[in-house]
Structure formats: C-alpha cells, structure tokens
MMTF fields as JSON, N, C-alpha, C and O atoms, coordinates in Angstrom:
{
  "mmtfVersion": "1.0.0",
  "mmtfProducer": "UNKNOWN",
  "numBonds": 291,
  "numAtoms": 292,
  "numGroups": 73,
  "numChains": 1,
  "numModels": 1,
  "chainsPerModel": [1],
  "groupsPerChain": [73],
  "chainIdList": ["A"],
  "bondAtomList": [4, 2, 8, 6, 12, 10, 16, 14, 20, 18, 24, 22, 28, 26, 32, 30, 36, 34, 40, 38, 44, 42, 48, 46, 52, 50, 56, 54, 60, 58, 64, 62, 68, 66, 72, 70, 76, 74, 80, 78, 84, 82, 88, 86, 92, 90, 96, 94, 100, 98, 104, 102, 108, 106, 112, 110, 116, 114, 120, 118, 124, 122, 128, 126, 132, 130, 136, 134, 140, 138, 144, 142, 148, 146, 152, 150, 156, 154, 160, 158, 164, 162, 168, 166, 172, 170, 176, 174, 180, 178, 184, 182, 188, 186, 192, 190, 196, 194, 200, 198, 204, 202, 208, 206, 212, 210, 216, 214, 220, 218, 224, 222, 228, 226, 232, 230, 236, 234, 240, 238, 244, 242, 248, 246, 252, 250, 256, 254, 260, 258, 264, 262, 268, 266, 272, 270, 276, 274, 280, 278, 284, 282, 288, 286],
  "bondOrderList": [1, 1, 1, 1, 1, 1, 1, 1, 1, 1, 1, 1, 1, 1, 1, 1, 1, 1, 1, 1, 1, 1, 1, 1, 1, 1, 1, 1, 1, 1, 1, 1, 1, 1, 1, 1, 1, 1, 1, 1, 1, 1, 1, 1, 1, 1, 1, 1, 1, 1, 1, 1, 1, 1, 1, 1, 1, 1, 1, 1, 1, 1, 1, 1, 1, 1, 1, 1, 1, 1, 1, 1],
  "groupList": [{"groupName": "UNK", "atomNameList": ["N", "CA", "C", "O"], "elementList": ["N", "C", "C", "O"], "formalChargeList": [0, 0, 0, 0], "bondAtomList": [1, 0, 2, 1, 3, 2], "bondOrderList": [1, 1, 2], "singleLetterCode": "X", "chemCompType": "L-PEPTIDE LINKING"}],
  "groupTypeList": [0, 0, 0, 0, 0, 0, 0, 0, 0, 0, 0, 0, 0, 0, 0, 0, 0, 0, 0, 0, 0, 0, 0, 0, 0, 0, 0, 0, 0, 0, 0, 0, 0, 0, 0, 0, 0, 0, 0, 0, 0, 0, 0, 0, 0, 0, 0, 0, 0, 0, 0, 0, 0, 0, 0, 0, 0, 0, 0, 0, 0, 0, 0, 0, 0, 0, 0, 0, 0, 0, 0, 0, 0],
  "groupIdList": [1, 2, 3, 4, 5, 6, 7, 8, 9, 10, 11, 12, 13, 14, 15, 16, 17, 18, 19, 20, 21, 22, 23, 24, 25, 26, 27, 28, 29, 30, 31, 32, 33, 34, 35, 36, 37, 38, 39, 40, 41, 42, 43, 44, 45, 46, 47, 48, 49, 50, 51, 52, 53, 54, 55, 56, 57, 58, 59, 60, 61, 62, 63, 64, 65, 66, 67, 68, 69, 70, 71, 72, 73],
  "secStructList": [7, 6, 6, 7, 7, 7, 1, 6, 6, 2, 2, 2, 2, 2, 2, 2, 2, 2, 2, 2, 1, 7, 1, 7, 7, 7, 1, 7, 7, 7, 7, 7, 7, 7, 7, 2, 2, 2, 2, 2, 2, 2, 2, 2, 2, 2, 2, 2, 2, 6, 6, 2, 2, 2, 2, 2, 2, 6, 1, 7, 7, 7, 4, 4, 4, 6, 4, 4, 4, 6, 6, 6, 7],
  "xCoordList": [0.822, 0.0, 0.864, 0.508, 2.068, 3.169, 2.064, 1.022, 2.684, 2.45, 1.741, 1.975, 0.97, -0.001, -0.828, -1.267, -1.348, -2.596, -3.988, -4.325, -4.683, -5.535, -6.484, -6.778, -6.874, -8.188, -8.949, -8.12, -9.971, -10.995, -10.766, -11.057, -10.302, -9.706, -8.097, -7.643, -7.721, -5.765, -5.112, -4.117, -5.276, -4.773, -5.241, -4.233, -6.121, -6.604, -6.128, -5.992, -5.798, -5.07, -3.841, -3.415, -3.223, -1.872, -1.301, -0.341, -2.582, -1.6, -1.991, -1.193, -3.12, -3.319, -2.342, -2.047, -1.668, -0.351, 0.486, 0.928, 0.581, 1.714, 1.597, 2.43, 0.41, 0.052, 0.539, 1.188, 0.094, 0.727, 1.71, 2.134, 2.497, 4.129, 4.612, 4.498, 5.425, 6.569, 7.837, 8.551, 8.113, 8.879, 10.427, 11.388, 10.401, 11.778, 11.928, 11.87, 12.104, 11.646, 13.257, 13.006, 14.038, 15.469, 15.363, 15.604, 14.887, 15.014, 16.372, 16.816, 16.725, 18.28, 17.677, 18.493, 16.357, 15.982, 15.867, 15.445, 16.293, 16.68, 15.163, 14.684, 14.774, 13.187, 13.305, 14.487, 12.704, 12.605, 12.745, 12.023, 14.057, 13.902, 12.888, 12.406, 12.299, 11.522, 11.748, 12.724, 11.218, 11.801, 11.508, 10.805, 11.821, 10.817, 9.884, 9.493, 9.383, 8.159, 7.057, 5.876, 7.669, 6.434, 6.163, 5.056, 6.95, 6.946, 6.235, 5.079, 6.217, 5.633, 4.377, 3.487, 4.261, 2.349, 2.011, 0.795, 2.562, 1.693, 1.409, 0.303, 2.29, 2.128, 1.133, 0.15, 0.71, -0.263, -1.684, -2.651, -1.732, -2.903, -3.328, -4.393, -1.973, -2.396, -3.79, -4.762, -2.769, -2.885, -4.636, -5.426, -4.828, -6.258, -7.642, -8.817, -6.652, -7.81, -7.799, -8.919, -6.988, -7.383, -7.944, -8.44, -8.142, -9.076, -10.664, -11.541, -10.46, -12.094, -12.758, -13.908, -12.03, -12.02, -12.789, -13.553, -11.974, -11.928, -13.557, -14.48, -13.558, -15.115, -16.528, -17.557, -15.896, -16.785, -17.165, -18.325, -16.057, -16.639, -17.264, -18.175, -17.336, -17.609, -19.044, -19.733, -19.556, -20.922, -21.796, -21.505, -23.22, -24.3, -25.003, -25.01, -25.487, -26.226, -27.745, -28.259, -28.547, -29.508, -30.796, -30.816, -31.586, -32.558, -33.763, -34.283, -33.975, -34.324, -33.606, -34.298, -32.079, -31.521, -31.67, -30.583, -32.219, -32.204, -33.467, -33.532, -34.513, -36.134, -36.002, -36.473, -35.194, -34.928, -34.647, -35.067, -33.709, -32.665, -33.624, -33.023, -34.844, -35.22, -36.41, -36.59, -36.99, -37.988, -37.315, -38.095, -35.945, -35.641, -35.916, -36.245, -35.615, -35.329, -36.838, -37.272],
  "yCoordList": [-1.19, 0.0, 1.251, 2.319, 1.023, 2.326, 3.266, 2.926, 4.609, 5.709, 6.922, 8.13, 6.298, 7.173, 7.307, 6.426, 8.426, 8.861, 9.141, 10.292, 8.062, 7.981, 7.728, 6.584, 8.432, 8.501, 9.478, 10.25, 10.221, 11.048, 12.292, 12.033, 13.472, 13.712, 14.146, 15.117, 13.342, 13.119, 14.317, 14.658, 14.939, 16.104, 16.859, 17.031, 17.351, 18.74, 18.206, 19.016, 16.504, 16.468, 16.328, 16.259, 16.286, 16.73, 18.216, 18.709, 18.81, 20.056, 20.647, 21.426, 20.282, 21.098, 20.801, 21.698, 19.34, 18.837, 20.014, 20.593, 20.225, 21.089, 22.191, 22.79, 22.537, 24.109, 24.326, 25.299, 22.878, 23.684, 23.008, 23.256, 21.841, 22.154, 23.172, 23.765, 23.702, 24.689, 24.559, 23.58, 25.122, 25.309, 25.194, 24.897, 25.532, 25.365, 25.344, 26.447, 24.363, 24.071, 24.635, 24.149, 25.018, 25.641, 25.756, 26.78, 24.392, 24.359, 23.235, 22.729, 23.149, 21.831, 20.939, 20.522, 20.2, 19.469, 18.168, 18.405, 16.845, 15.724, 14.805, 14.339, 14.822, 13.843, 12.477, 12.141, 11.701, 11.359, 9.439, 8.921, 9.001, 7.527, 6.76, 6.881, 6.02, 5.087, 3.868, 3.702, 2.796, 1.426, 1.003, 1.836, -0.063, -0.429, -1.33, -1.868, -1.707, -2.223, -1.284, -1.416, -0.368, 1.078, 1.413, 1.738, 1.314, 2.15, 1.174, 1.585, 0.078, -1.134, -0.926, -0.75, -0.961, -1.091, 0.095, 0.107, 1.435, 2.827, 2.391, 2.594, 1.818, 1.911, 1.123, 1.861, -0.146, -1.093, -0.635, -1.396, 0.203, 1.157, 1.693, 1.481, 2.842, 3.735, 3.179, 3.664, 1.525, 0.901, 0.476, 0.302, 0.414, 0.079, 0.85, 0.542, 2.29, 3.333, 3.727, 4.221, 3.924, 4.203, 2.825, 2.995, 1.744, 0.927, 1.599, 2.413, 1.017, 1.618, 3.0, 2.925, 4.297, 5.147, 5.249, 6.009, 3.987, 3.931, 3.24, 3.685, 2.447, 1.794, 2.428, 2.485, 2.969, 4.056, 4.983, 5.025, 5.734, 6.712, 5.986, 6.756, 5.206, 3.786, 3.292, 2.606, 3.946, 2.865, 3.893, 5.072, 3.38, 3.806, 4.618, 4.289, 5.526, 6.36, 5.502, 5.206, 5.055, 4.761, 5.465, 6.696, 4.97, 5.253, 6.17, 7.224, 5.709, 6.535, 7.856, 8.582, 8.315, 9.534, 9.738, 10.16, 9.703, 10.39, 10.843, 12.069, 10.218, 10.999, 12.007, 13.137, 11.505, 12.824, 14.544, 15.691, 13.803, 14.524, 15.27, 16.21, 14.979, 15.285, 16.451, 17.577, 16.054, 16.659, 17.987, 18.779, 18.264, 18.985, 20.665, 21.671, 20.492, 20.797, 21.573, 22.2],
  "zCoordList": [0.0, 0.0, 0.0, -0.498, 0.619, 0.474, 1.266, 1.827, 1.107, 1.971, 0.743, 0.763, -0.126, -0.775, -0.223, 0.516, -0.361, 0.068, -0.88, -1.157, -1.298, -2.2, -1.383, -1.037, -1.116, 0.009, -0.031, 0.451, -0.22, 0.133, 1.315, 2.483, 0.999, 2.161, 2.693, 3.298, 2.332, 2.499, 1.8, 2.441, 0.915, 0.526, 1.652, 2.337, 2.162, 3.273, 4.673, 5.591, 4.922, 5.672, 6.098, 7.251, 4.945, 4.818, 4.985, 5.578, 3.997, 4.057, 5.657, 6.177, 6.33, 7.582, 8.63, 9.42, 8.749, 8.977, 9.184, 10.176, 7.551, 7.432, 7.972, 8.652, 7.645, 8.717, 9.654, 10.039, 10.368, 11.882, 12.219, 13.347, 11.352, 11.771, 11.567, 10.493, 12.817, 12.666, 11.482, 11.7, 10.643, 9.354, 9.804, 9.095, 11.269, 11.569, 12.976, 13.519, 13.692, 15.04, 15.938, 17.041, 16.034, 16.13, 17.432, 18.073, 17.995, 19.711, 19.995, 21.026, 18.686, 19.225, 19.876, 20.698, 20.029, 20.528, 19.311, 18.179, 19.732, 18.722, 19.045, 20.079, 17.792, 17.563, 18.499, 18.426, 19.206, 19.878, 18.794, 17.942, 19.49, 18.912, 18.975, 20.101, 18.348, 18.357, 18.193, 17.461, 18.596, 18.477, 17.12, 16.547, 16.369, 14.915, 15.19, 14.154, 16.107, 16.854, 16.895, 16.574, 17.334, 17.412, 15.649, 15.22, 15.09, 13.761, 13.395, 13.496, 13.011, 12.385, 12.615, 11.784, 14.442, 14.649, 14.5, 14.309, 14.477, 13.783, 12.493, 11.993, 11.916, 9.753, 9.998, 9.927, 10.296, 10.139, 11.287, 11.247, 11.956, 12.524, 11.469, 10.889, 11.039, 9.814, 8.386, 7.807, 8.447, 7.277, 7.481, 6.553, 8.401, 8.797, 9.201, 9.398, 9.213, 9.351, 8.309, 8.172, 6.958, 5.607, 5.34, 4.226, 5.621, 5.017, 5.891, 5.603, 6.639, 7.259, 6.635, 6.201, 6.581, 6.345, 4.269, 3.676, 3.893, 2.678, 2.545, 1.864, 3.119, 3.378, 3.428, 2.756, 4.849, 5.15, 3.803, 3.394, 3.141, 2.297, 1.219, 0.918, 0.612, -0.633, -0.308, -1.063, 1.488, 1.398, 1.16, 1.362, 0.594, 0.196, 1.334, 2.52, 0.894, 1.635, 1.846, 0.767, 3.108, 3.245, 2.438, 2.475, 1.905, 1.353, 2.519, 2.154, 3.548, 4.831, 5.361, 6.074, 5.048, 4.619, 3.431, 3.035, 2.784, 1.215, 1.579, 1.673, 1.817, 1.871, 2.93, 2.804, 4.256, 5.039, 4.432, 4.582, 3.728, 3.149, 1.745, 1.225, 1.194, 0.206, 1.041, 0.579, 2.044, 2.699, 3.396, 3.924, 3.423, 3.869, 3.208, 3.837, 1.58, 0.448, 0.544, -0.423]
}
C-alpha cells in the first residue's frame, strides 16, 4: 500500500499537517527515537484506518436519509 494517500480527504489532511508544523523548530531538541516495533504497529494502525475510512466513504447512503434529506429541500 506504500504511503499514498488515495483517500478522500488526504490532501486537506496533509496540508493542515503542514500548517501547523513549525517550518523550523530551532530548539536543538533531537526527535525522539523510536523502536521499529512502534513504527511497524503505527504503519499497520495507519494501514487500517485508511481501510475503514476507505469503506466508510464507498458505502451507500440509506434510502431513509435520502427521503430525510429530500424533505428537507
């Protein structure tokens, strides 16, 4: 699956990411090691909330929200 972001979404959450990282953090402070145990089970979390996520946006809108949704109108 690699680290694309083909998802619904993933562009506006990237760039808001970026927003509010700081561009240049110049506190001499060194990113914090991580084990590759940790890295592994974040990527495969990750890997599972863009599936759900992906699901989620793919399912059908109930026919009982659509008449809601038409009566509103």
């Amino acid at each position: 699956m690699g680290n694309d972001m083909n998802f619904r979404g993933a562009g506006r959450l990237a760039q808001k990411d970026q927003m509010q990282a700081p561009a240049n953090d110049g506190g001499g402070s060194k990113p914090a090691k991580r084990k590759r145990g940790e890295a592994a089970r974040d990527a495969s979390v990750g890997a599972a909330l863009r599936s759900v996520y992906s699901q989620t946006v793919d399912e059908a809108v109930p026919d009982e929200f659509l008449d809601l949704l038409s009566k509103l109108d």
